[in-house]
N, C-alpha and C positions, 0 to 999 in steps of 0.2 A: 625854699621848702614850704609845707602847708603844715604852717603852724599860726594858731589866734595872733590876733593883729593887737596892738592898742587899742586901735579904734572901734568902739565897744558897736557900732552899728548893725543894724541888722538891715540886713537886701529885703527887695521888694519879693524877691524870688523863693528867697527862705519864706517868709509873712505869707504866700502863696498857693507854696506847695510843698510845704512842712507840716503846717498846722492846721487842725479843723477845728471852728470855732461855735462852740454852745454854749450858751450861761446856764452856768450849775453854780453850787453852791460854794461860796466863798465866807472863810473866815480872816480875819485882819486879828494882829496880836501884836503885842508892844509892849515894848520896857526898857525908860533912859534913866540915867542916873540922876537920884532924886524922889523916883517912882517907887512907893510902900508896895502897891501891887501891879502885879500886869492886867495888862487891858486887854479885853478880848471882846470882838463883836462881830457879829456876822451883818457882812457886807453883799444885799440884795439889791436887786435892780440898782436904782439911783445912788445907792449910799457909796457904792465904790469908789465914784471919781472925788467928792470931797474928802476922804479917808486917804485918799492916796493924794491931795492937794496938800491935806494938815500935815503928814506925816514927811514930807518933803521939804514942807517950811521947817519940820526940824530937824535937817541933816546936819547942823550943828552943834548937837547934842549927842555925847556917847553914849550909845544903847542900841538896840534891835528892833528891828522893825520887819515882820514878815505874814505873806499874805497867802492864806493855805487854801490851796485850790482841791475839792473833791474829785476823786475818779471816776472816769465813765466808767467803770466795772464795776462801785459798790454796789448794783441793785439785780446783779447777774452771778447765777450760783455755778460755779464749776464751769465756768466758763472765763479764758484768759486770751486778750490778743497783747502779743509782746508790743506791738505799737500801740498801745490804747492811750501811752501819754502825749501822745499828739494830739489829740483830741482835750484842748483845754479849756478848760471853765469859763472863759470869758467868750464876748462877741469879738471881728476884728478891730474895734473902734476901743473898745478896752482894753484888749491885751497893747495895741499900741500906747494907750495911754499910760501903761501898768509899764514899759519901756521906758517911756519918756523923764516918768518921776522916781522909778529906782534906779534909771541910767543900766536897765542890764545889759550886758554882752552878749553880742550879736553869735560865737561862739555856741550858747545856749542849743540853737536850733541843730545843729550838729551833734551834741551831744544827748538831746531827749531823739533824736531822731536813729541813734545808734543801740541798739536795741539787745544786741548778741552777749557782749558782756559790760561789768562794770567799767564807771569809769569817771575819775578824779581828776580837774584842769584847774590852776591857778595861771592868770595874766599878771602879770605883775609889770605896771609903767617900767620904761626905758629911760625914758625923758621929763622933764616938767615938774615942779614942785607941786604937792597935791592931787597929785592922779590919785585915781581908785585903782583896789586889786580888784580885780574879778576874777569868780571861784564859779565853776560850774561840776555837776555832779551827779551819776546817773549810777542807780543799781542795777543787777542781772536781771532784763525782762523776758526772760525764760521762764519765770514762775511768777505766779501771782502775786500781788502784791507791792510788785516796785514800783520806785519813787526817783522824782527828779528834782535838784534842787540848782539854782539859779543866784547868787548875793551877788553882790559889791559891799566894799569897805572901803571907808575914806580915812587913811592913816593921820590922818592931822585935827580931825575931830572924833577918832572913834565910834563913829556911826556906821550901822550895819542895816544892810536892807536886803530882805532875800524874796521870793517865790518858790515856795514844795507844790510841788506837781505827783497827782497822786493820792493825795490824803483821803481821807473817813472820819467821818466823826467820831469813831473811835480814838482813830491815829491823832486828830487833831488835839483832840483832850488831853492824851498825852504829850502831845509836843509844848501846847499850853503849860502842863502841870511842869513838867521837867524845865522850859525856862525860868515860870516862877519860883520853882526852888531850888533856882541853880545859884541864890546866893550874890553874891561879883561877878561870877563867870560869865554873865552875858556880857559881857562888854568887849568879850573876846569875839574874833570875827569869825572863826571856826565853831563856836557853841550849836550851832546849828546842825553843822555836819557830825558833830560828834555824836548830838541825839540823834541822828541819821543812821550814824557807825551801830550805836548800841538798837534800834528798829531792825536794819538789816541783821546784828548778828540772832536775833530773837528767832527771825523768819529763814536762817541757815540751819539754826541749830533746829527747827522743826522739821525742817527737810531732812537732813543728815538721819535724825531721831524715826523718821517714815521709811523713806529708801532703804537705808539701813537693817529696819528691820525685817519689811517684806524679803530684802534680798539675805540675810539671815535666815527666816525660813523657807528659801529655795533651797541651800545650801543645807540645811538640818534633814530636809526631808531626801536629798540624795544623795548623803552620808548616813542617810540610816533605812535606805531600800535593801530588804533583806536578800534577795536574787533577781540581779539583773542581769538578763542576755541580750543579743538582737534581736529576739522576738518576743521580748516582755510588751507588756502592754501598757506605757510608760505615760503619763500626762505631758502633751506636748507645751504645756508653761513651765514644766520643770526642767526645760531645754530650752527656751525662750533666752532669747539675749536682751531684752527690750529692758530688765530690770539690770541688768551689767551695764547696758549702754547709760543707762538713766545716773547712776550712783557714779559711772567715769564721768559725765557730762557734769554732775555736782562737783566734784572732786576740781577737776578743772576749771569751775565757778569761784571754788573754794581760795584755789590759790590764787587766783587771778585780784580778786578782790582784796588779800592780804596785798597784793603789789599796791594796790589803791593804798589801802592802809600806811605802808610805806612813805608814801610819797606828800599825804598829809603831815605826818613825823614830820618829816625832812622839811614839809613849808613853814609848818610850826616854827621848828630853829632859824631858818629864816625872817622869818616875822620879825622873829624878836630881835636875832641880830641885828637889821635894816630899819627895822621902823618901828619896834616899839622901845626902843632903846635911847630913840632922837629926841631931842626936846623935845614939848608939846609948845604950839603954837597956836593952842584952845584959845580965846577970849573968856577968861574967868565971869567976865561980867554977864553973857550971854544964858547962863545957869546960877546967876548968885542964889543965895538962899539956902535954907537947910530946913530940915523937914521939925516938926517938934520936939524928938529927940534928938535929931542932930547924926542918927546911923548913917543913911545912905551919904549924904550927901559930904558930912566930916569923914567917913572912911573913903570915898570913893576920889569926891570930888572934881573938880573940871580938869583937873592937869593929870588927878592920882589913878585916873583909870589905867593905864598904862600900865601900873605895878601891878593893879589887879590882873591883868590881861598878861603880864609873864608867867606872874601864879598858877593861870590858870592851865596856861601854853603847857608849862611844864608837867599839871597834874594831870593835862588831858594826851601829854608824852606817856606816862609812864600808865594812863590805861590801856592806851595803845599797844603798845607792849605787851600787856596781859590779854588784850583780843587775839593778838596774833599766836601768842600764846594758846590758847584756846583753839585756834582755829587748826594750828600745828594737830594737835592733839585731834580734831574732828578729821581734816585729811588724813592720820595716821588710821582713824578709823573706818574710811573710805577704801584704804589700801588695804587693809588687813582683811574687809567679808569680800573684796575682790579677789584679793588670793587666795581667802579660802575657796572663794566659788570656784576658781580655775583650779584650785587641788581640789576639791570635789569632783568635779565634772572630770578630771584626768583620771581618780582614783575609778571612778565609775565607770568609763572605759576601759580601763586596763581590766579590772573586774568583768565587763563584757568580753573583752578580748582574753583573759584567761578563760571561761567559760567557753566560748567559740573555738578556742586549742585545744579543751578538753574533749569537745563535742569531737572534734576532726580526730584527734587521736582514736573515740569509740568509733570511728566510720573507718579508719583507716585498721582497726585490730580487725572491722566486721570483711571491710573489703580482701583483708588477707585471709581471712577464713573460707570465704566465698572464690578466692583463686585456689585456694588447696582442692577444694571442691570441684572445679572447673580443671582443674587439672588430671584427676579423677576420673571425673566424666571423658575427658579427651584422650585419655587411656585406656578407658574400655572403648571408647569409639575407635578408636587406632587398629584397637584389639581385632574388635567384629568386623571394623567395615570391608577388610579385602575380602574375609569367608564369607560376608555379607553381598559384597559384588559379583562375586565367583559362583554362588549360591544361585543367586538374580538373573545372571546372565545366562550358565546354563543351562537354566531352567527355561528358559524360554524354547519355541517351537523351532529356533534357526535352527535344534542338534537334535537329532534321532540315534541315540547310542541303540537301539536296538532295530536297526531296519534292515527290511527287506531282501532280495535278490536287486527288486528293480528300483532299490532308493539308496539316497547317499545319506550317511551321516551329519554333513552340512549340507544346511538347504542351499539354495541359489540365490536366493534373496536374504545373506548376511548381510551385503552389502546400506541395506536401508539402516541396519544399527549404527553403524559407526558415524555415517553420512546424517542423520537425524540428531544425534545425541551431539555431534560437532557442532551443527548448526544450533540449537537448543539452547547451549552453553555458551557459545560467539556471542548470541543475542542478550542472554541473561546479561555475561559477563558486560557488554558492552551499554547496557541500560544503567548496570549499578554504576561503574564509571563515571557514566553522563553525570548520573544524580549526584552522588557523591561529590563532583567536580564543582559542577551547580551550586551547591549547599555549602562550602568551603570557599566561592568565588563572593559571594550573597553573605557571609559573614562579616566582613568590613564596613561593607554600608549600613546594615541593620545596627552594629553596633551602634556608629555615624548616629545615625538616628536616633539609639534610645538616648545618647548622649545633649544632644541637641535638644531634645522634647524636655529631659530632666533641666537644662539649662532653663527652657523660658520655664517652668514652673516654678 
């Protein structure tokens, strides 16, 4: 099956034609145990590959190490490519080297390159005493603003080294502030994702809080159109689906990501069961010392991260849960301006379609009114028309009721009435036919056609 390998490599082919490579702006941030404060500095041209030499020499020390790569989109307004985090802050010769000293997982390239929705991987060794986890970790790039993030962790010294893909100097500051007052907790190997967790849900709930509401007043302004018909003259964005489509496409974000959420939980308990639970097989001596009062280094110390790191496991379980929490509660809010949009727009319809029954009902009182009438009419024509024909006909010159010695009463040439008025009527009757025929033959197709013409539009 294709599922991440152990072996954290990365192909020449991924390195290739996955990523596009341009030096932007790189910050470096760190904090091991012993450390009063975290370290932050930004890492330009040459200063990268010593920063990522130092902090390699101390993957034997428990603490964090991660190096925050700026997005090709901070300096572009309203403008978003779901792949933009391919496009990363290094040259090729860096980002390999950025491989080589945090050991990341070759996986990574698969998952910044997956773009449609969230998504949460832990490797966890099969074999081998000492392997690294590898966690890799990507938000919805559907909307601005997402982030990718790339660690390993080494269970036996508590060392964590990651790559966010994505960042801003805004985001940076914060990810900075949040690990230095994260207390103990950085020693945990997830602290990272979790200030990821609380980023993204910042950047959902403004979504939700936006969609929301425009599609809130679609819904207000067509539950409260005072007379609609089929011939109002209606704003055609108040029929639009673009905003239905947009808040299901959220909705569906929404959940999707609580699965993530999930699936961290459950590595969490993990963690702890497998590996933070094992002896440590730290070298104490490799960290002796303690700082002048004696905090980090007497509370934490070389073996006692460990405990910190369940503490933390467990407090960053039970936020989780209140995200999901939360997020319950913003899909409940998703569903709810969808259904009302769909009982709006039904309520609105049916309000057309009572009004169009109404309408048909006055056309069909008028059209009865107009057959009494015509009925009427076709009663006095009943009436007149034999005295009318009777009248017509012998009134014409064929009859001489008053003639002569040497004339007849019918002329001789009666014969042309009958024989004209036949022929007359043959012809009439047989043209309306034709047409008639014509126009009933030629109804199928036209339909055919306006149907066909309304499809491509």
């Amino acid at each position: 099956m294709d599922w991440p390998l152990d072996d954290p490599t990365f192909s020449g082919e991924d390195l290739d034609n996955v990523f596009i490579y341009a030096s932007r702006g790189r910050t470096g941030v760190c904090r091991f145990v012993g450390d009063e404060d975290l370290s932050e500095r930004s890492l330009d041209g040459e200063d990268l590959l010593p920063w990522l030499q130092d902090m390699a020499s101390k993957r034997g020390t428990p603490g964090i190490v991660a190096l925050l790569g700026d997005s090709a989109e901070t300096n572009l307004k309203g403008v978003h490519n779901p792949q933009a985090l391919r496009n990363l802050p290094f040259t090729r010769q860096e980002f390999e080297q950025v491989i080589n000293l945090f050991s990341l997982h070759g996986d990574t390239a698969r998952v910044i390159n997956r773009s449609d929705f969230a998504f949460f991987s832990d490797v966890v060794p099969l074999t081998g005493p000492g392997k690294a986890i590898y966690y890799c970790c990507r938000t919805d790039g559907t909307y601005p603003g997402d982030l990718a993030v790339s660690a390993v962790f080494f269970p036996e010294t508590g060392h964590t080294a990651a790559i966010v893909l994505g960042s801003s100097d805004r985001l940076s500051d914060e990810l900075a502030g949040r690990i230095e007052n994260s207390e103990e907790a950085f020693v945990h190997p997830l602290l990272l994702f979790g200030i990821l967790i609380e980023v993204e849900k910042k950047r959902h709930l403004r979504l939700v809080d936006t969609k929301v509401y425009h599609l809130l007043k679609r819904v207000h302004v067509l539950s409260h159109m005072n007379k609609i018909s089929s011939t109002s003259e209606i704003s055609s964005e108040n029929y639009s689906v673009d905003l239905w489509i947009e808040v299901s496409r959220l909705r569906i974000a929404l959940r999707a990501w609580q699965q993530e959420l999930a699936k961290v939980e459950e590595h969490i308990t993990m963690l702890e069961r497998d590996f933070l639970t094992r002896p440590a097989v730290y070298d104490a001596a490799s960290s002796a010392g303690s700082n002048s009062d004696g905090s980090m280094t007497e509370t934490l110390g070389p073996t006692l991260w460990r405990d910190s790191a369940i503490v933390t496991g467990r407090r960053m379980q039970k936020r989780l849960r209140e995200i999901k929490t939360e997020y319950d509660l913003k899909v409940q809010e998703c569903t709810m301006v969808l259904d009302g949009m769909a009982l709006s727009t039904q309520l609105s319809w049916s309000q057309i379609g009572y009004q169009d029954t109404q309408a048909n009902l006055e056309i069909a009182k008028d059209t009865r009114q107009d057959s009494s009438q015509m009925r009427s009419i076709a009663f006095l024509t009943m009436l007149f028309l034999p005295a009318t024909f009777i009248a017509s006909f012998f009134s014409t010159t064929f009859f001489n009721f008053q003639p002569s010695e040497s004339e007849s009463v019918l002329s001789p040439y009666i014969w042309i009435y009958p024989v004209v008025t036949i022929a007359v009527t043959a012809i009439v009757m047989f043209f309306w036919i034709y047409f008639t025929k014509r126009r009933r033959d030629q109804a199928p197709s036209l339909k055919s056609a306006a149907i066909d013409g309304g499809a491509m539009v």
